[in-house]
C-alpha positions in Angstrom: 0.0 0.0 0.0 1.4 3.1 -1.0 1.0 6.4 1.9 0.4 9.6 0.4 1.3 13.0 2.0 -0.8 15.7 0.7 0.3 19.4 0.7 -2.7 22.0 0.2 -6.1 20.8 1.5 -7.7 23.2 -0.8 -10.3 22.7 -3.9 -7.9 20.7 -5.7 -6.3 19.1 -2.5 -9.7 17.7 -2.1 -10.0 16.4 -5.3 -7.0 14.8 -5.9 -7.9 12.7 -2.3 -11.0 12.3 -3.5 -9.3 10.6 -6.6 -7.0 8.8 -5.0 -10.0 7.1 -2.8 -11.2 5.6 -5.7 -7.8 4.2 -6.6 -6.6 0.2 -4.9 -2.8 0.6 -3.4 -2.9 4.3 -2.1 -4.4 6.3 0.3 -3.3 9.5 2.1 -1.4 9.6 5.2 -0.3 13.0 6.2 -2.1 16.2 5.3 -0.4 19.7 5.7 -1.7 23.5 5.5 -0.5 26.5 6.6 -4.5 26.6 7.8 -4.8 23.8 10.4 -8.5 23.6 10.2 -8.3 23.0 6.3 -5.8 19.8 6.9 -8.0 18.3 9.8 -11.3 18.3 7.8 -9.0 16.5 5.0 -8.3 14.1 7.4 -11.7 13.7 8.8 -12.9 13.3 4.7 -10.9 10.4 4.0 -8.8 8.8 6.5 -5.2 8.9 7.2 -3.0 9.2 10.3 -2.5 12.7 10.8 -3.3 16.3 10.2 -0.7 19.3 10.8 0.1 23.2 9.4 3.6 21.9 9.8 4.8 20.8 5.7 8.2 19.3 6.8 6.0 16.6 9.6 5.1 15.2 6.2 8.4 16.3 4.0 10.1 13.7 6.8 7.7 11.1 7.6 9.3 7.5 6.7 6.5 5.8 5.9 5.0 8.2 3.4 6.3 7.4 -0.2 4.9 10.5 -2.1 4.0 13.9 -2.0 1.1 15.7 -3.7 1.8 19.3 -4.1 -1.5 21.2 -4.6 -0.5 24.9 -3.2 -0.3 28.0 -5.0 2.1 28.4 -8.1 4.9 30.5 -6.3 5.6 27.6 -3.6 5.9 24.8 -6.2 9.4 24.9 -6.7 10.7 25.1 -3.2 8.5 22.8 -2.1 8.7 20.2 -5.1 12.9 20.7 -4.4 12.1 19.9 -0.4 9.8 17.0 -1.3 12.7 15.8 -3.7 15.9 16.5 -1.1 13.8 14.1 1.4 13.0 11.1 -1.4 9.5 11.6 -1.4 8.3 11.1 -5.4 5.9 14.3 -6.1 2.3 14.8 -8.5 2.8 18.7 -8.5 0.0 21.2 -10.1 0.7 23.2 -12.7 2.2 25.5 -13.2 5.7 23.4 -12.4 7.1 27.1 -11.2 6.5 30.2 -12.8 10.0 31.0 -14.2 12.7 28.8 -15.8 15.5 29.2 -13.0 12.9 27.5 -10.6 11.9 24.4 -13.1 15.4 24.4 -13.5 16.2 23.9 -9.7 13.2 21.4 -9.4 14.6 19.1 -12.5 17.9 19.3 -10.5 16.6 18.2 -7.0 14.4 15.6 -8.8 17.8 14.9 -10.9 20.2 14.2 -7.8 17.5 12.3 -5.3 16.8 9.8 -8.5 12.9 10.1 -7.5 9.7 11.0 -10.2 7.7 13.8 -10.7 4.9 14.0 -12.4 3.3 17.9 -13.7 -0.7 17.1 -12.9 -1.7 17.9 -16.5 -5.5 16.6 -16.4 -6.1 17.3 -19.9 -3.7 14.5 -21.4 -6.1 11.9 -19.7 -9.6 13.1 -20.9 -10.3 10.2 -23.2 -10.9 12.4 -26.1 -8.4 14.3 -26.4 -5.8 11.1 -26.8 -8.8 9.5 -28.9 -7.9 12.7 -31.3 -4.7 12.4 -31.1 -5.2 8.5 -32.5 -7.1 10.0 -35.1 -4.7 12.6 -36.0 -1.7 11.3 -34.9 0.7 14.2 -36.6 -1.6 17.1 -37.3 -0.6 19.5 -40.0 -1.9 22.6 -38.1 -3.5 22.4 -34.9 -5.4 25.1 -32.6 -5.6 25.2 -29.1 -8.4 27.8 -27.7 -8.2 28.2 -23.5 -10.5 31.3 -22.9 -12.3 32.3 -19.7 -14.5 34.5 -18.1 -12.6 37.6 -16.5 -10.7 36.4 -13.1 -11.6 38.8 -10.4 -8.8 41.1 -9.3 -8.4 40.1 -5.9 -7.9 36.2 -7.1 -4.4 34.9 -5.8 -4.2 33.6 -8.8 -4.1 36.9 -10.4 -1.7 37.9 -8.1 1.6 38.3 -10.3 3.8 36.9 -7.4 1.3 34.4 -6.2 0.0 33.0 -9.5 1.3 35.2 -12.8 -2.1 35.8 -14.0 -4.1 33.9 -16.6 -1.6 32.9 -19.4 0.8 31.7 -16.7 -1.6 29.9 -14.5 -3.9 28.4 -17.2 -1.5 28.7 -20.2 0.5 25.9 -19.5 -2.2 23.4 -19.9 -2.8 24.2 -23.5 1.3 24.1 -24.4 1.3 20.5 -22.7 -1.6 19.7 -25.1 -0.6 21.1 -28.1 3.0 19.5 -27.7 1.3 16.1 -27.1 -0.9 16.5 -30.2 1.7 17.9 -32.6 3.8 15.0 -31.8 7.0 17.4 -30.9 8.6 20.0 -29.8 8.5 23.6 -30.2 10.8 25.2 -32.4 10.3 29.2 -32.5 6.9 31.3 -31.7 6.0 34.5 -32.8 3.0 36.2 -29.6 0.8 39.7 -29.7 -1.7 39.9 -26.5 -1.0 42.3 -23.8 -3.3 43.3 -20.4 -6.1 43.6 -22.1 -8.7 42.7 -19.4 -7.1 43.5 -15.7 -5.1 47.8 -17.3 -1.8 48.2 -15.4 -1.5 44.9 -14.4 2.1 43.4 -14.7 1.2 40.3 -15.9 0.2 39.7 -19.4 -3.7 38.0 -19.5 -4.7 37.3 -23.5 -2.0 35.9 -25.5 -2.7 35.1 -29.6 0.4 33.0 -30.8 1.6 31.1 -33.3 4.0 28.3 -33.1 6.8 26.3 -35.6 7.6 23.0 -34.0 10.4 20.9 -35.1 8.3 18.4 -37.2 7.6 21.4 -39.1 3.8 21.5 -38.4 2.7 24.9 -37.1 0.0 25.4 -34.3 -2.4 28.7 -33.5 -2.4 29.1 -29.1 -5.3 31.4 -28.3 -5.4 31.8 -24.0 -6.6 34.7 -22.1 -9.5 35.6 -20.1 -11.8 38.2 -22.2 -14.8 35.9 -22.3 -15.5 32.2 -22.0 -17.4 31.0 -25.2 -20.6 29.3 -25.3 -20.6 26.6 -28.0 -16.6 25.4 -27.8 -16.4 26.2 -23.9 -13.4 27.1 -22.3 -11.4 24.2 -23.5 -11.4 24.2 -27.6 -8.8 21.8 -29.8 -8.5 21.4 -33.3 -7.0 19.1 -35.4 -6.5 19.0 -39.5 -4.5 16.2 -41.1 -4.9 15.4 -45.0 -8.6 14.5 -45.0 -9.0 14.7 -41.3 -10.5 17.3 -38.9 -11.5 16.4 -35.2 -13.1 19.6 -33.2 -12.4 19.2 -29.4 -15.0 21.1 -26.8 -17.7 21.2 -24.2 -14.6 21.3 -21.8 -13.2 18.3 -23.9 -16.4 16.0 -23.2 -17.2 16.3 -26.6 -15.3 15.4 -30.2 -16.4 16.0 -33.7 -14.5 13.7 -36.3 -14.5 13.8 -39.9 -12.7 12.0 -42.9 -14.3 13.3 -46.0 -18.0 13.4 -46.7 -18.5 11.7 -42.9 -18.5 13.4 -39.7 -19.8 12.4 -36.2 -19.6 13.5 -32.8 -18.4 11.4 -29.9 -19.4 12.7 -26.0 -18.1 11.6 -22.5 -20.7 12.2 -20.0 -18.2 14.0 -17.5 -14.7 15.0 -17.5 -12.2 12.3 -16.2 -8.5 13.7 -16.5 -7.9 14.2 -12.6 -9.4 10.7 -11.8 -7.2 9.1 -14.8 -4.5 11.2 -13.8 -4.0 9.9 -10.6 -4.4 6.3 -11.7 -1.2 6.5 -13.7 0.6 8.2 -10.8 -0.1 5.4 -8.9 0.3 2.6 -11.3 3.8 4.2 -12.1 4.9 3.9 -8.6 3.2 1.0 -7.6 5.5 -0.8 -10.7 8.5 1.0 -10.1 8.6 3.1 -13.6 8.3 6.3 -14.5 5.0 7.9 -14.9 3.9 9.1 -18.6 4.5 12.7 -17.7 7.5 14.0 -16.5 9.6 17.3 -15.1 10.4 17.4 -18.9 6.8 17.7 -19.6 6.4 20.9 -16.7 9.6 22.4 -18.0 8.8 23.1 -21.2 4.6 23.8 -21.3 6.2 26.4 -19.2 9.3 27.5 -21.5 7.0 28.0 -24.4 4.6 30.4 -21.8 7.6 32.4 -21.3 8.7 32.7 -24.3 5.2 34.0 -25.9 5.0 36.8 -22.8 8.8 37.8 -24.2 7.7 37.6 -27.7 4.0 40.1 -26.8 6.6 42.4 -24.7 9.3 42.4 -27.3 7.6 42.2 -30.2 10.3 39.8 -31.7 10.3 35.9 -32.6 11.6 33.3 -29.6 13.4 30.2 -30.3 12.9 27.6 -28.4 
């Protein structure tokens, strides 16, 4: 039975343990928050041997052989480097840090202590996204669409220290994708955007780029948070390879495929990356191997953020 130690016992705390609960082989052990009351509820939820505000109690517990990280973006890296320096294999949220000295740091620690890490990128485990992916295995141009309704001012995640605003936070979920779907990595990108939404903000929060990968196929990234859309949803994919198109939306539930004069729609009747997700986490350490997603994976859906807030400052091309 592998113990958990959970870090965060906030929204997504709760439903990564709520995952986990549905999952043979693991269960949580430890639960830490800097708010007391938020890890004792955890505990009282679902189990486990202990609830504390005190991270390193669960950093240096010997029976607990992972750690899920699930705290805002600007303690990922020092705690993913902790959680590494004391052997504990990590399922971190994204953002994997919010600059590239910090992923570089946490590929390091992970690096020297020879443990995994796996970026919680949901969206590579909704069914239809790898379904398209089969479909349209290397996509000629591709589209990835991440738009939202406008995040309130005073959300930490809008905080440019706490969370780096909209393209930072939710931006690195549609890199990830688009790099899974293309089949490779990026090359150079070319961004325009700015702080359109949240004036005099520091943080950039609508990005429109375009992007050369190293396959040669291009891709349009469209993220921001001017307006969430009504037909494709926030999440929107698309997909066009010599005769094929596949149209990813309804928050990825829903797929339209066509191959010439056919076309049909496929639906999932609710979203399952999180719960899929934690499955291979556990799978991967329960066999000893190296879960499909790695620091690799964090590292660059966040170089390829970067470089497109450069590029929309700059006004010049980034390679990659």
């Amino acid at each position: 039975m592998l113990k958990l130690g959970l870090i965060g016992c906030g929204q997504l705390g709760k439903i990564h343990a709520n995952c986990v609960a549905q999952i043979e082989g693991a269960r949580f052990s430890g639960y830490a928050d800097i708010a007391r009351e938020a890890s004792e509820a955890m505990l009282a939820q679902f189990g486990g041997d202990y609830a504390t505000e005190d991270v390193s109690r669960v950093m240096n517990d010997p029976y607990i052989d992972a750690v899920y990280i699930c705290t805002r973006h600007d303690s990922h890296a020092p705690l993913a480097i902790a959680a590494a320096q004391a052997g504990k294999h990590i399922l971190i949220e994204k953002p994997l840090a919010l600059t590239m000295e910090e992923c570089e740091a946490v590929e390091e620690a992970v690096r020297k202590a020879g443990v995994f890490l796996m970026p919680a990128f949901k969206l590579r485990y909704y069914p239809l996204i790898r379904k398209a992916h089969e479909f349209i295995p290397e996509p000629l141009v591709t589209v990835g669409q991440v738009m939202y309704d406008r995040w309130g001012d005073d959300a930490w995640a809008q905080d440019p220290l706490q969370g780096g605003a909209n393209v930072h936070s939710q931006g690195v979920h549609t890199t990830d994708i688009l790099r899974f779907l293309v089949g490779s990595e990026p090359k150079r990108l070319w961004a325009t955007g700015g702080t359109l939404t949240h004036p005099g903000h520091p943080c950039i929060d609508q990005c429109v780029a375009s992007i050369e990968f190293e396959n040669g196929r291009v891709a349009s990234w469209i993220q921001g948070d001017a307006g969430m859309p009504p037909y494709p949803g926030k999440f929107f994919f698309e997909l066009f390879g010599r005769g094929r198109t596949v149209q990813l939306h309804d928050r990825v539930r829903s797929a339209t495929f066509s191959e010439g004069a056919k076309t049909w729609t496929e639906e999932r009747p609710e979203e399952e990356g999180f719960l899929l997700e934690n499955r291979e986490f556990i799978s991967a350490l329960t066999h000893g191997r190296e879960p499909e997603l790695t620091v690799q994976d964090g590292i660059q859906a966040t170089k390829i953020v970067l470089a497109a807030d450069k590029s929309i400052r700059t006004g010049d091309i980034q390679y990659l």
